[in-house]
C-alpha positions, 0 to 999 in steps of 0.5 A: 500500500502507498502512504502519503508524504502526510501519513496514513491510517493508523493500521497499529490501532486497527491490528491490536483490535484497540481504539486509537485513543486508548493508545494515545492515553496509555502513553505517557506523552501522548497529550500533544500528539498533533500538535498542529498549532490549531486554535483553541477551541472547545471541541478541536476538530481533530477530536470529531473522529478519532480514526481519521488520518493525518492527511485529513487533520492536515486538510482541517488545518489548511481549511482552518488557516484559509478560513483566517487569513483567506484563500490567497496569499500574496508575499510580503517581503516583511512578513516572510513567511511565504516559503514556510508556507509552500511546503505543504504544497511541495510533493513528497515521496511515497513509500510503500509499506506492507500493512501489519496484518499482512505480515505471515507470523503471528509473533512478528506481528504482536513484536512489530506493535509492541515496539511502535507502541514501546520505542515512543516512551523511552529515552534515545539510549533505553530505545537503542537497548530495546532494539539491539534485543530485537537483532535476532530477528528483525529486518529491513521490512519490520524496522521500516514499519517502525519508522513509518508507524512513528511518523505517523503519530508525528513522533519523528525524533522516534523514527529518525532514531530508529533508522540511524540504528539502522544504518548499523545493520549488515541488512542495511539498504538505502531506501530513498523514497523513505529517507526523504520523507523523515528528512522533509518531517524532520525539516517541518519541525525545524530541526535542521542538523538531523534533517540536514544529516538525512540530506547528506546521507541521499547525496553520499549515495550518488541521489539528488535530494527531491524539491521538498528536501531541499526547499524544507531544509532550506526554511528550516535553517532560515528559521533556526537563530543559529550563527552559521545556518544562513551561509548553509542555506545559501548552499543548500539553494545553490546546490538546488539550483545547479546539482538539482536542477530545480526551480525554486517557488517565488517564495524561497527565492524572497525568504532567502534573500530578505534573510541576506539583508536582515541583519546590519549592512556592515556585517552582511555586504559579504552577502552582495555576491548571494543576493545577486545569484537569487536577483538572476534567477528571479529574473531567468525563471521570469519571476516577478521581482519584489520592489524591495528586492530591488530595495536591497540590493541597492542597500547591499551595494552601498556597504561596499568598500568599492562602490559599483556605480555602474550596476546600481545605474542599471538596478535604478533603470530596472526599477523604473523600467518596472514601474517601481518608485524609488523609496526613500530607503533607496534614496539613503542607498544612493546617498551612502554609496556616492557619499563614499566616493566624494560625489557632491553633486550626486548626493545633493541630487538625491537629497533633493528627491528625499526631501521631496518623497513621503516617506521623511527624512532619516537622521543617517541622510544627513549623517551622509551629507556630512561625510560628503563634504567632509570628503571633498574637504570641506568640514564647515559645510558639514558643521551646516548639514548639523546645524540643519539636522538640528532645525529639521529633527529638532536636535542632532544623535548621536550618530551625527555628534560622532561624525561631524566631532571626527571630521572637525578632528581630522581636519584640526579644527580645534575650537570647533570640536572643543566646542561640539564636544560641550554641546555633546555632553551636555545634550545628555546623549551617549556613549561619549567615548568615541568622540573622545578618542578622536579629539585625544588623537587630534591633541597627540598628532598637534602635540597639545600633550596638557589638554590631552591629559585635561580630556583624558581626565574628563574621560575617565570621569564620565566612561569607562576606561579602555584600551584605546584611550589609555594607548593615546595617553601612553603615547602622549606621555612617552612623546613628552618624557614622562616616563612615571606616569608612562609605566604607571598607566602601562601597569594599569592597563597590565593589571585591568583585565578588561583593558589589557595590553598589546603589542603597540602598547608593549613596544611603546613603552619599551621604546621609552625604556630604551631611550632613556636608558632605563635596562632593567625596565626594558628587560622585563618588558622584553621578557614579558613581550615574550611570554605574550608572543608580541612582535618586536618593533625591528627598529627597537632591534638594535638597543635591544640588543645592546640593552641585553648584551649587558646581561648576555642575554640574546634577543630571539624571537619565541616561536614555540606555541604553549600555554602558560600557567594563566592560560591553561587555568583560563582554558579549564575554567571555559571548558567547564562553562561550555567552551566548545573543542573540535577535533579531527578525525585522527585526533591529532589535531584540535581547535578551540571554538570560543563564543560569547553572546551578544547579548550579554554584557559580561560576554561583552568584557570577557570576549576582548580580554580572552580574544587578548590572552590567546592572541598568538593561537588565534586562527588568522582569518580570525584575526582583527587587522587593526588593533583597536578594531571590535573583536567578534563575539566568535573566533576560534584558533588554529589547530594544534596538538597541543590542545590534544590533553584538554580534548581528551579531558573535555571530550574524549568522544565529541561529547562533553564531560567533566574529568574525573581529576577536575578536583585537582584543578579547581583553583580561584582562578578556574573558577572566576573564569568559569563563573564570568563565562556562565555564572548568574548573580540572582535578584537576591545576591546569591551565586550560581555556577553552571556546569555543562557537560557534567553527570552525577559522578561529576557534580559529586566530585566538585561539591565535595571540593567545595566542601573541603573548602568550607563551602556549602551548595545546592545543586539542581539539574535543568535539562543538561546543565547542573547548577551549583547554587552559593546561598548567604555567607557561602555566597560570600566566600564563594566570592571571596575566593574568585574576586582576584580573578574576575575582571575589574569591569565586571566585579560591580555586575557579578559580585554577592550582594555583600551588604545584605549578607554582612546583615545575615538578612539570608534567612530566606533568600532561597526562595528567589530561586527554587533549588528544592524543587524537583521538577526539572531534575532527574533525581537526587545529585549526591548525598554529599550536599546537605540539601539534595534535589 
């Protein structure tokens, strides 16, 4: 018999002789079944006959949908929802499976229905058991049942388990038609990597995946908020297009390409080569191509570091070929593009025609304007553009203060930017400290050291230091002989772990060293350049090497890659927190993956001090080239074997764990580092320590440290992660303990409440998190802690 791609009846039901609610309510997870995200109401119309088909549940479902939202649907770029929508007109593979009752042995058939009712209520490990206890006599036929009876009740995590138990049979043979089909139920439930590894599986064995695999693998990973999953959509279409030969729907072409400008225009102009591939086949399958589609790629074409005036003529004559208005949105696009080239003309022509359209005039138009003139070389032009912002907006931004500060800056006009600067600070608006930076740098390069130090002071009372702004001043006190204050800020800057120092930082300091004669400075900062791995300025070269000639020592440059104690301990602490290491095949090589979230602000501290203490192992694509430049939220080293320890500690079969020795290396340091990365302050000041990769075994190992250590804890598992949780005075000396390790500019974020601790006002403040409750635990941790869960 031949089963649709959206299920069939229930024969499991009908060869037990039981009705199919009664094995719906015998299962322990049966409550959202058909979860078909129907509207509420008090009889589903799922529930009207309980024999029907899912072929029929998906007709309600439809009816349903057109019943809210009409029978049409025509794209909105904004919405994008279109593509999602298409796959359940997409045809799916039909797979033809012998019924239940066909099956000639009355003890294979009662075996067949006990595993589709049995393998849906166990855990992946418990469900490998049950069928490695089948081998004897189970066969390609019977597990392909299985398959397709858990398909049927939407339990696919069931039968994509099933089949990759099957890979592992000698009987094993591919069978395409049932493959696509898990594939294209596996990528309707949006989980991307199983419905991606199905996809790779039909392309190892010489097979062109369908039109649905492809065009729901590809919604899958649009809609996954995963970093990397709209590079390997582009993939999946492009290959659509050249190895399938398929013509995608109008939808996948539009959801695809509002994904590639969906994000900041900085951090997606690489994507200008993919739009342009989805624009030419909108326009060789003689598609309708959407206004914004136009929109964006102009938009695109405008981040770009070299402007393409010829390609953004010929979009503009399409889009008036086409009978589209330019929008303002691509009025700014225009402004953005010949701003960067220095085209007055151009831009004003444009203004002109912003001003004009309906649409107002966005603060980054003139913003442009600025830049234009300030390109041609006249800034006091630009100082008008704000002044007319100010008219027409009623105030400037931010955005507009920074850039006109910056032309003013670069063009020396120093009463100008003194004076735009009291006007920036007392508009109240921020953050103040690129402005600041600019004008510190116009005062190093004129050489007006005393109001450098006047603004850096200023600074420091309204922003928090960085690097940047103490380099300036290190330079201004080198440049002006100042050499106490010099390595007073040098050992600030050394001892803040969130400031940090670098290789510009190192060698200027060491230039002022040698220059004033000062050896046995300079030797240190040598031997810490060393230890660091920063390069050596060659012009410092030769007193260098006279300054360590006294001494006999030889100036050398390290080349030998390994961690210091600092970092090793560093490394444990992240390891412990979730830090991700990939090795290769043979396992002679690994590479550590470091990931901070944007949304964090103690992510945001500890990605640059981390990005600073494992500079020199840092892969070189991952490299900033400029020292000051923002470091990514996601960088990664090269591969090493010198990381072989910690991927056998760490993960010694790709999966995380938590090393039987961890006691022994549970030092303050790991554990602020691993309290910065994943740790938690509570409402209540309380301190939580987030353990990934770890079991039982594991957790009871470290409690029973911290216990050694006069520390008590609680201990509670959500999901895979154990969190050990520090209440009252434990807070206290949990963070007692780490204070020396956690960074300057997070100690106020992360630190126990300390004040209401010393009042022992810590009677109750358990309850702000609900460490006794079992609900999310698998069981009890230990007897080890005091409190179990």
């Amino acid at each position: 018999m031949l089963f649709r791609s959206y299920g069939a009846h229930n024969h499991y039901a009908a060869a037990t002789a039981l009705p199919l609610s009664l094995h719906l309510s015998s299962h322990p997870h049966r409550r959202n079944l058909f979860n078909l995200s129907l509207p509420r109401s008090p009889r589903p119309p799922w529930r009207l006959s309980l024999t029907a088909s899912t072929d029929q549940l998906w007709a309600v479902k439809e009816s349903q949908e057109r019943a809210e939202g009409g029978e049409g649907f025509e794209f909105s770029f904004e919405a994008g929802e279109a593509a999602a929508r298409d796959v359940k007109h997409l045809e799916g593979a039909r797979a033809e499976v012998k019924e239940l009752e066909e099956v000639p042995e009355q003890w294979r058939r009662s075996k067949l229905a006990w595993l589709c009712k049995e393998l849906p209520a166990h855990k992946p490990g418990t469900l490998v058991r049950i069928l490695n206890a089948q081998k004897k006599w189970i066969v390609q036929e019977d597990a392909l049942y299985v398959a397709h009876h858990c398909m049927r009740i939407r339990e696919n995590e069931t039968a994509f388990r099933v089949y990759k138990w099957m890979m592992q049979r000698p009987w094993y043979q591919f069978d395409f038609d049932f493959i696509t089909r898990l594939a294209d139920y596996m990528g309707k439930e949006r989980k991307f990597s199983k419905c991606r590894e199905l996809f790779d599986d039909i392309i190892k064995q010489g097979r062109v995946p369908s039109e649905s695999t492809f065009h729901i693998l590809i919604v899958a990973y649009l809609s996954a908020p995963v970093q990397g999953c709209l590079e390997e959509a582009c993939g999946i279409y492009n290959k659509m297009i050249q190895l399938g030969g398929y013509k995608p729907r109008l939808s996948l072409h539009n959801s695809l390409f509002k994904a590639l400008v969906s994000k900041p225009g900085g951090s997606c102009k690489h994507h200008l080569k993919q739009a342009e591939f989805v624009f030419h086949n909108l326009v060789t399958c003689g598609l309708e191509v959407h206004k914004d589609v136009y929109a964006g790629l102009i938009w695109l074409h405008s981040y770009q570091d070299t402007i393409d005036r010829e390609r953004i003529i010929e979009l503009r004559e399409e889009m008036q070929k086409a009978g589209i208005e330019e929008s303002s949105d691509v009025h700014v696009s225009i402004l953005r593009a010949y701003s960067k080239e220095g085209d007055v003309e151009e831009v004003e022509r444009n203004w002109v025609k912003l001003v004009e359209s309906d649409g107002g005039i966005p603060s980054q138009a003139l913003v442009y304007r600025m830049e234009v003139y300030a390109k041609v070389g006249e800034p006091m032009k630009s100082l008008d553009v704000l002044r007319e912002m100010e008219r027409i907006k009623g105030a400037a931004n931010v955005v507009a203060y920074h850039t006109v500060i910056e032309i003013m800056a670069k063009a020396h006009k120093v009463e100008t930017a003194e004076t735009l600067m009291d006007e920036f600070v007392n508009s109240g608006l921020k953050p103040l400290m690129p402005s600041y930076i600019e004008l510190m740098s116009m005062y190093l390069n004129l050489d007006l050291h005393d109001k450098l130090e006047a603004t850096f002071m200023q600074c420091l009372q309204r922003c928090r230091s960085n690097r940047t702004i103490c380099s300036i001043y290190l330079d201004s006190l080198v440049k002006v002989g100042s050499l106490d204050k010099a390595s007073e800020i040098f050992n600030q800057m050394l001892n803040n772990g969130a400031i940090g120092i670098n290789s510009k930082s190192c060698n200027t300091i060491l230039r002022a060293y040698l220059d004033s004669g000062e050896f046995i400075e300079a030797e240190e900062i040598y031997d810490l350049m060393c230890e660091k791995k920063f390069d050596i300025d060659p012009l410092l070269m030769e007193k260098l090497d006279y300054a360590l000639s006294l001494k006999k020592k030889v100036v050398k440059k390290p080349t030998i890659l390994k961690l210091s104690k600092e970092q090793r301990e560093i490394l444990v602490g992240l390891l412990l927190g979730g830090l991700h290491i990939e090795s290769d095949e043979e396992r002679k090589n690994h590479v550590i993956h470091f990931e901070f979230s944007c949304n964090s602000t103690t992510h945001s501290v500890l990605r640059r001090h981390i990005y600073d203490e494992y500079h020199e192992w840092l892969h070189p694509a991952c490299r900033t080239k400029d020292e000051n430049e923002e470091v990514p939220y996601h960088f990664s080293t090269v591969a090493h074997s010198y990381f072989e320890f910690y991927a056998d500690q760490f993960r010694p079969k790709g999966r995380p764990v938590i090393p039987k020795l961890i006691h022994r290396w549970l030092s303050p340091r790991v554990l602020a580092y691993c309290y910065m990365s994943g740790g938690h302050r509570t409402s209540s000041g309380d301190l939580l320590l987030k353990l990934k990769g770890a079991n039982r075994e594991d957790v009871e190992r470290i409690v029973k440290t911290f216990k050694e250590k006069s520390l008590d804890c609680r201990v509670k598992k959500k999901g895979r992660v154990f969190w050990i949780g520090f209440f009252g005075s434990n807070s206290l000396l949990f963070w007692k303990l780490m204070e020396p390790y956690i960074l300057d500019d997070l100690k106020d974020l992360l630190k126990a409440d300390i004040q209401v601790l010393e009042n022992d006002a810590v009677e109750d403040r358990n309850q702000h998190i609900n460490f006794d409750s079992d609900s999310d635990s698998d069981g009890r941790v230990s007897d080890v802690c005091d409190n179990e869960i």
